[in-house]
C-alpha positions in Angstrom: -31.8 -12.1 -10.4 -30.9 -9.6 -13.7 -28.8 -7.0 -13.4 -28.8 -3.7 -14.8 -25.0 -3.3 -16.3 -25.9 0.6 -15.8 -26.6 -0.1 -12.3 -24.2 -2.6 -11.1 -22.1 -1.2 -8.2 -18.6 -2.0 -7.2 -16.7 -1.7 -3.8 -13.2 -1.9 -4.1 -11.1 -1.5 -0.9 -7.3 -1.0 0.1 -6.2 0.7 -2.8 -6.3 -1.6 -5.7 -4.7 -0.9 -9.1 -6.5 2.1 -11.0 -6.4 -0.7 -13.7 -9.3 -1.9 -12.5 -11.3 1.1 -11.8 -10.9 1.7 -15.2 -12.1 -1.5 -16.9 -14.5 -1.5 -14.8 -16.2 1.4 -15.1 -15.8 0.5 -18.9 -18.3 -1.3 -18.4 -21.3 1.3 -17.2 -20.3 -0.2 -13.6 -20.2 2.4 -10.9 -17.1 2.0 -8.6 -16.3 3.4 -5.2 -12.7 2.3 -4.1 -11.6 3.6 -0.7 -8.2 3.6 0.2 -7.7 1.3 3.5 -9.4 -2.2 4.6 -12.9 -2.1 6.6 -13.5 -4.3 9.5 -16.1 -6.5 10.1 -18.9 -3.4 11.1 -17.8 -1.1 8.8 -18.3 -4.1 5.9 -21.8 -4.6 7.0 -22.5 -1.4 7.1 -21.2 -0.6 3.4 -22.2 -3.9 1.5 -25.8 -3.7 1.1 -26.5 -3.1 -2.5 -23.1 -3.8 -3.9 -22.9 -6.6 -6.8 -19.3 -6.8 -6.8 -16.8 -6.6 -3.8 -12.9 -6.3 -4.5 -10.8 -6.6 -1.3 -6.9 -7.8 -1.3 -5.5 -9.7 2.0 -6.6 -7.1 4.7 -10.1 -7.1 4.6 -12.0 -10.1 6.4 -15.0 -11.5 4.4 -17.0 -13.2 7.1 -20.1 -15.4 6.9 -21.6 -12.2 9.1 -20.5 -10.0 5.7 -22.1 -12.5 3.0 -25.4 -12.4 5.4 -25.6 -8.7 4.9 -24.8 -9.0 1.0 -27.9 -8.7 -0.3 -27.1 -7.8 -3.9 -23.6 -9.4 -4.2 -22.5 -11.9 -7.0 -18.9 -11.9 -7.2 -15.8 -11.3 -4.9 -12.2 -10.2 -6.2 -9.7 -11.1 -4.0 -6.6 -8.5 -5.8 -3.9 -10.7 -4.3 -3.0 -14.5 -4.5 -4.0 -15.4 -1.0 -8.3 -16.4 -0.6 -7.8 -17.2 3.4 -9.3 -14.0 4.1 -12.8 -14.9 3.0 -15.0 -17.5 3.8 -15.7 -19.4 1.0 -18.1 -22.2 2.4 -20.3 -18.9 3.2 -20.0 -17.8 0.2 -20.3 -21.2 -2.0 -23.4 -21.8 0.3 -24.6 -18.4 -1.0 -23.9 -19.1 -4.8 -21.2 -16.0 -4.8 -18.4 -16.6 -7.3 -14.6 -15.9 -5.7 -11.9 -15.0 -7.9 -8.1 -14.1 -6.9 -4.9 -13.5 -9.5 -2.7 -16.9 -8.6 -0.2 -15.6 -11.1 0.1 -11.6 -11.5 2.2 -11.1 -8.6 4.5 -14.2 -8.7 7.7 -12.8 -10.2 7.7 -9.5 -7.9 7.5 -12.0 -4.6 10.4 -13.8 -5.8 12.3 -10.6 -6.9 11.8 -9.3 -3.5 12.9 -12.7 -2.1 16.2 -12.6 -3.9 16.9 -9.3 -2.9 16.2 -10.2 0.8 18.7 -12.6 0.3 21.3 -10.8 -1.2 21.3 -8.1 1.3 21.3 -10.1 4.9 24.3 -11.9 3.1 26.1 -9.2 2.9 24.7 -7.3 5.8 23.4 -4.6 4.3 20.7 -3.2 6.3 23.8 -2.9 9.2 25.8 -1.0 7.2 23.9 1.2 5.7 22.7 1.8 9.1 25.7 3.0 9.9 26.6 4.8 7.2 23.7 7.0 7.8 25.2 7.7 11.3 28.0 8.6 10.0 30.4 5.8 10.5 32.5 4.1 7.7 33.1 0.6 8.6 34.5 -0.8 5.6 35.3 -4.5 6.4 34.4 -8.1 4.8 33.4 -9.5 8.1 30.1 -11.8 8.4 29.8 -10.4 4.5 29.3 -13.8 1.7 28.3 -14.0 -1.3 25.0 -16.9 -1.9 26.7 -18.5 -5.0 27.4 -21.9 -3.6 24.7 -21.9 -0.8 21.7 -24.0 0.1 18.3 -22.4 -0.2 15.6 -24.4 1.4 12.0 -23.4 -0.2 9.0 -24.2 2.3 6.0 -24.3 -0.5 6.8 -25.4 -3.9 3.8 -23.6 -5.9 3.6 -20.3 -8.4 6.0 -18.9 -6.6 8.3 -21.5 -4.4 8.9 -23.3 -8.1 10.4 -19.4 -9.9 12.1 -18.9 -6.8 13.6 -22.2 -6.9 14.8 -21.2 -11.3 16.0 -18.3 -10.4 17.8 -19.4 -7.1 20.1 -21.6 -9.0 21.0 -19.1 -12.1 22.6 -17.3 -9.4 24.6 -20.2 -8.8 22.5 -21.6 -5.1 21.6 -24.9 -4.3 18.0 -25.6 -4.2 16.2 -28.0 -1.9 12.3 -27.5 -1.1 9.6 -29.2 0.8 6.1 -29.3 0.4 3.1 -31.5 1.5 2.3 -32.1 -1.7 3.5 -34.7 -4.4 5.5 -31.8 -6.7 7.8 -31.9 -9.5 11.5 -30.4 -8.9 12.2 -28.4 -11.3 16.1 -28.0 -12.6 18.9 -29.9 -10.3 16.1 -28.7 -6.9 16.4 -31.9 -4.3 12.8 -32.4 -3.1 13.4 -33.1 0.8 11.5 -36.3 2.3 10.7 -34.1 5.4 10.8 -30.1 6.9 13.6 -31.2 9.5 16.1 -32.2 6.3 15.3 -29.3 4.9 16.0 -26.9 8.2 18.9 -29.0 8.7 20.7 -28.3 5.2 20.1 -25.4 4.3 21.3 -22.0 4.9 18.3 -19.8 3.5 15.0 -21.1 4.9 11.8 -19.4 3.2 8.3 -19.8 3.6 6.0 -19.8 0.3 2.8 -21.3 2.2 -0.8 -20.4 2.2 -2.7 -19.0 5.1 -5.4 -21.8 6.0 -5.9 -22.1 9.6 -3.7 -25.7 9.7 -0.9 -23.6 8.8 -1.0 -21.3 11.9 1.6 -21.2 14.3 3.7 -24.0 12.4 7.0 -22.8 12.1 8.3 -21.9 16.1 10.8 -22.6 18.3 11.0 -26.0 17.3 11.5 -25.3 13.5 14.0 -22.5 14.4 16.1 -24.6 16.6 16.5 -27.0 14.0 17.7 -24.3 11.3 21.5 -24.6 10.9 23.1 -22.1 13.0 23.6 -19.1 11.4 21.3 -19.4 8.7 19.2 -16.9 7.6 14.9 -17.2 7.8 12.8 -14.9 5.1 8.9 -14.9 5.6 6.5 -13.7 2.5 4.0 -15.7 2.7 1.2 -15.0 5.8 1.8 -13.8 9.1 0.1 -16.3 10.8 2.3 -19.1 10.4 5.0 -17.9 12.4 6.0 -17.8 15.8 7.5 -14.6 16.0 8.4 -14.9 19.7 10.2 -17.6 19.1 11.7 -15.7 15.6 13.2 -13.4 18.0 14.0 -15.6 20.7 15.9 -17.2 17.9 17.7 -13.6 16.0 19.0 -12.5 19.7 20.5 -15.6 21.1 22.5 -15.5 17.6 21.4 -18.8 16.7 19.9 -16.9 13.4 22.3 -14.7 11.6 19.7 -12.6 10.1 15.7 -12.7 8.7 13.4 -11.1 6.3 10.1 -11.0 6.9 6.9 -8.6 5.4 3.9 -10.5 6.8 2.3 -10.1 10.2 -0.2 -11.5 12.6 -1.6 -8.6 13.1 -0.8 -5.6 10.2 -2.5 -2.1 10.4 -5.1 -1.1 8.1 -3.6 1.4 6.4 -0.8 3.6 5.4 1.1 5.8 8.2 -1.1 3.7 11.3 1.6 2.2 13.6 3.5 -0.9 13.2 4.1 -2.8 15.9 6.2 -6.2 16.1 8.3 -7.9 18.5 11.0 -7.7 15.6 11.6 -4.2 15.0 15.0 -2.7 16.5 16.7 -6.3 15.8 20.3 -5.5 13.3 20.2 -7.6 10.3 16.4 -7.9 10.2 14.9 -6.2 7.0 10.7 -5.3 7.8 8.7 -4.6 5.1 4.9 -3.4 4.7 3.7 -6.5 3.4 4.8 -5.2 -0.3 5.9 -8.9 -2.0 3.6 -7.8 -4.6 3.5 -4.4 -4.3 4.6 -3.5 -7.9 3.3 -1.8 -10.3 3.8 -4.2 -12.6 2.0 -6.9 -10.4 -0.8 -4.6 -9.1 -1.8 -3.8 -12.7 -1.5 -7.1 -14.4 -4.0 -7.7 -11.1 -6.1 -5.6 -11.6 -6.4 -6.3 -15.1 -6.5 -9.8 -14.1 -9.3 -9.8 -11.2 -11.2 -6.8 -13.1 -11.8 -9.2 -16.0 -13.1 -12.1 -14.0 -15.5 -9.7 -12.5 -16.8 -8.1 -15.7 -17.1 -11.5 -17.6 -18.9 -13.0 -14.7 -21.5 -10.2 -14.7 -22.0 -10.4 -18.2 -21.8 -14.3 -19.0 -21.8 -16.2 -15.8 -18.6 -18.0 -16.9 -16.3 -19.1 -13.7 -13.2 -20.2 -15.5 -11.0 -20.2 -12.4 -13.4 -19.7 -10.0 -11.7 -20.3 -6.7 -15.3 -21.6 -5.2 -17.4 -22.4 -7.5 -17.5 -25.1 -10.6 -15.5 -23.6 -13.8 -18.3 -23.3 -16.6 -17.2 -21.0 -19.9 -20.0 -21.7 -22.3 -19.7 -19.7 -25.2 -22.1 -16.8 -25.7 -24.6 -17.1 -28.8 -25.9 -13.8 -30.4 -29.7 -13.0 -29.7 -30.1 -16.0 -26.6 -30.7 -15.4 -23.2 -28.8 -17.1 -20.6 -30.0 -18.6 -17.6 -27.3 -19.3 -14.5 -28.8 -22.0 -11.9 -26.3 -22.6 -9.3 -27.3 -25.4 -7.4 -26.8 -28.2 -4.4 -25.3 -30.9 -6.1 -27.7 -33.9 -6.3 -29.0 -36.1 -9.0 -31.5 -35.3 -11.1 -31.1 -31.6 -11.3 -30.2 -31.5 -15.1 -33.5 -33.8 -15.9 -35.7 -31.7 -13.7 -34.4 -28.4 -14.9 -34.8 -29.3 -18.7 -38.1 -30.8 -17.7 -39.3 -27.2 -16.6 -38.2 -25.2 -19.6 -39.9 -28.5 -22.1 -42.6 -27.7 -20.0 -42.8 -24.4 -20.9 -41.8 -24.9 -24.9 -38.8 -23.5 -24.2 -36.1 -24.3 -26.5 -32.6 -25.2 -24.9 -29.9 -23.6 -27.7 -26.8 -24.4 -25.4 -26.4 -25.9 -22.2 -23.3 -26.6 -20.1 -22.9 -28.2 -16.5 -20.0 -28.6 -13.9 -20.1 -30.3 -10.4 -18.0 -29.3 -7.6 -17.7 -30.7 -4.5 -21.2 -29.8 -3.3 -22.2 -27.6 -5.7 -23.2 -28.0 -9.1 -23.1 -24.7 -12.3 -25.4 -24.9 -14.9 -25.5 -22.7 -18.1 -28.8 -22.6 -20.2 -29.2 -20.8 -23.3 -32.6 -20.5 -24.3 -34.1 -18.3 -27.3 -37.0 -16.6 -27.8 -39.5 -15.7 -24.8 -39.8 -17.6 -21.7 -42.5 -16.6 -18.9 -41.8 -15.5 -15.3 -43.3 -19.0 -14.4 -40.4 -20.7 -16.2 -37.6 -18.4 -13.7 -40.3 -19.3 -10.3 -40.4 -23.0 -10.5 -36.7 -23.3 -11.6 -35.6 -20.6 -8.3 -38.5 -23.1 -6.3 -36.7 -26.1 -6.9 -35.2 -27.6 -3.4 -31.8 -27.4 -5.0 -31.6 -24.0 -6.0 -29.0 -22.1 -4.7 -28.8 -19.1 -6.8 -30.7 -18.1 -10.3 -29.0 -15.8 -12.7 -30.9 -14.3 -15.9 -28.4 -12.5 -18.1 -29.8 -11.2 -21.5 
């Protein structure tokens, strides 16, 4: 496959940066970005012909999706979180995945704090009030988090900033996480999720959205929060009961919670919300905004943008979430050939067999293995037949062939 930079077309959905529109189009692209997510039929319907799709965590990139794809190389997930597509589909289809693990870090954990700050001191009561009409000065159930316990469920980009910025307010950091992670500062890695729930006052959730993690925190993990304690979800909907969350707010075992991702979210702005949790005092909602800045949402879609582009143009998948990470540098005057493949041995041999073959003279060549699949960067110069593309697309490995000039 070679693509036309002139006619390369973009899809970007639920209103991703202008950032992005713009670098993109820099690039001769031509770029349609609608405002809301699509489902499932309305995807199929739009994605034939479209070379690169850019979605954040609303849209659903099934296998049914990538089957329809006919033309597409690339997938920007704008947002951290990849659970939203299916990446064996689209490994098994040689589509490259890229997200932005870092952009929006610092505005989840600003948003975090905040949270914090204002269930401490009851804040969304009394300025409730206030708009009512009622002045209800008083100190009561008000505190101040300087001294207190914050238990961090997920120590990764954003559980480990948290966790630094956490104690320069003067908190007490303990996290958990399945993974063998390094505490950072005076934070006290807990041996288990109950001694965390059971210490701390603050309990919030910086986990990723793979199906293992649905429905893990419930009733159980709530009754074993201290009571009183406050719960703050920004992490995915899906891993949290919230029948049980409110189960747990109006028997007053919880003093408060924060919580801005859903099961089930609209598509787009002004659609209805609906939750079990809304009406509750002391229990701040949000339109899943953690990284809703626009500071995040450009340095994304600068971020995401980039990935795209560079793949188009040089097949290079440094931080690919799918696929092997290959950056060959490019040479002036070669032509690059991109053979993503099943990963078995022997491809290398029979691939450089073909092109000696054909006299064709390997200038640069770089390979990467992952998992199942193996990337392979060729750069060849001078002229090479239409032979030399058929037997290497023929070979029983061949997953995807990529000729970029």
């Amino acid at each position: 496959m070679m693509i036309d930079q002139a006619k390369v077309r973009v899809l970007l959905l639920e209103s991703i940066h202008r950032d992005a529109v713009t670098r993109l189009e820099a690039e001769g692209f031509h770029v349609e970005s609608l405002r809301n997510a699509l489902d499932e039929t309305e995807l199929i319907e739009r994605i034939a012909g479209v070379h690169l799709l850019g979605i954040r965590s609303k849209t659903k990139v099934t296998a049914r999706v990538l089957e329809a794809a006919d033309s597409l190389v690339a997938i920007g997930a704008f947002c951290i979180g990849t659970d939203q597509i299916d990446l064996p589909a689209a490994s098994a289809s040689g589509i490259a995945v890229f997200n932005a693990p870092f952009s929006n870090t610092r505005s989840v954990v600003e948003l975090a704090i905040a949270e914090i700050i204002a269930m401490t001191r009851r804040l969304t009561e009394k300025n409730a009030l206030m708009h009512d009409g009622v002045w209800d000065k008083s100190a009561d159930g008000a505190h101040e988090i300087r001294g207190r316990r914050l238990g961090i469920v997920g120590y990764g980009n954003i559980g480990t900033q948290l966790s630094v910025l956490a104690e320069n307010l003067g908190m007490h950091v303990s996290f958990y996480d399945t993974a063998d992670k390094l505490a950072l500062s005076n934070a006290h890695r807990c041996a288990s999720l109950e001694e965390l729930l059971e210490t701390s006052d603050f309990v919030t959730l910086h986990v990723d959205g793979r199906p293992g993690n649905a429905g893990f925190f419930g009733a159980e993990q709530f009754k074993r929060m201290r009571p009183g304690s406050l719960f703050l979800n920004l992490s995915r909907g899906i891993v949290v009961d919230h029948l049980a969350l409110r189960d747990a707010l109006v028997s007053g075992h919880l003093a408060g919670a924060a919580v801005d991702v859903f099961p089930a979210e609209p598509k787009g702005r002004g659609d209805e919300f609906v939750s079990e949790l809304r009406g509750l005092p002391n229990v701040i909602l949000t339109p899943h905004i953690g990284g809703s800045t626009e500071e995040a949402q450009s340095d994304i879609g600068d971020f995401v943008a980039n990935k795209l582009a560079h793949f188009v143009q040089d097949g290079n998948t440094t931080l690919s979430v799918n696929l092997p990470g290959v950056a060959l540098p490019e040479q002036p005057g070669m032509s690059r050939i991109v053979h993503v493949h099943v990963n078995t041995p022997g491809v290398l041999a029979q691939v450089n067999s073909i092109l000696a073959e054909h006299r064709v003279n390997v200038e640069g060549q770089l390979l990467s293995t992952r998992g199942e699949l193996g990337y392979l960067i060729t750069d060849i110069g001078g002229d090479f037949s239409a032979e030399v593309l058929e037997q290497l697309r023929s070979m029983d490995q061949t997953v995807r062939l990529r000729v970029l000039s």
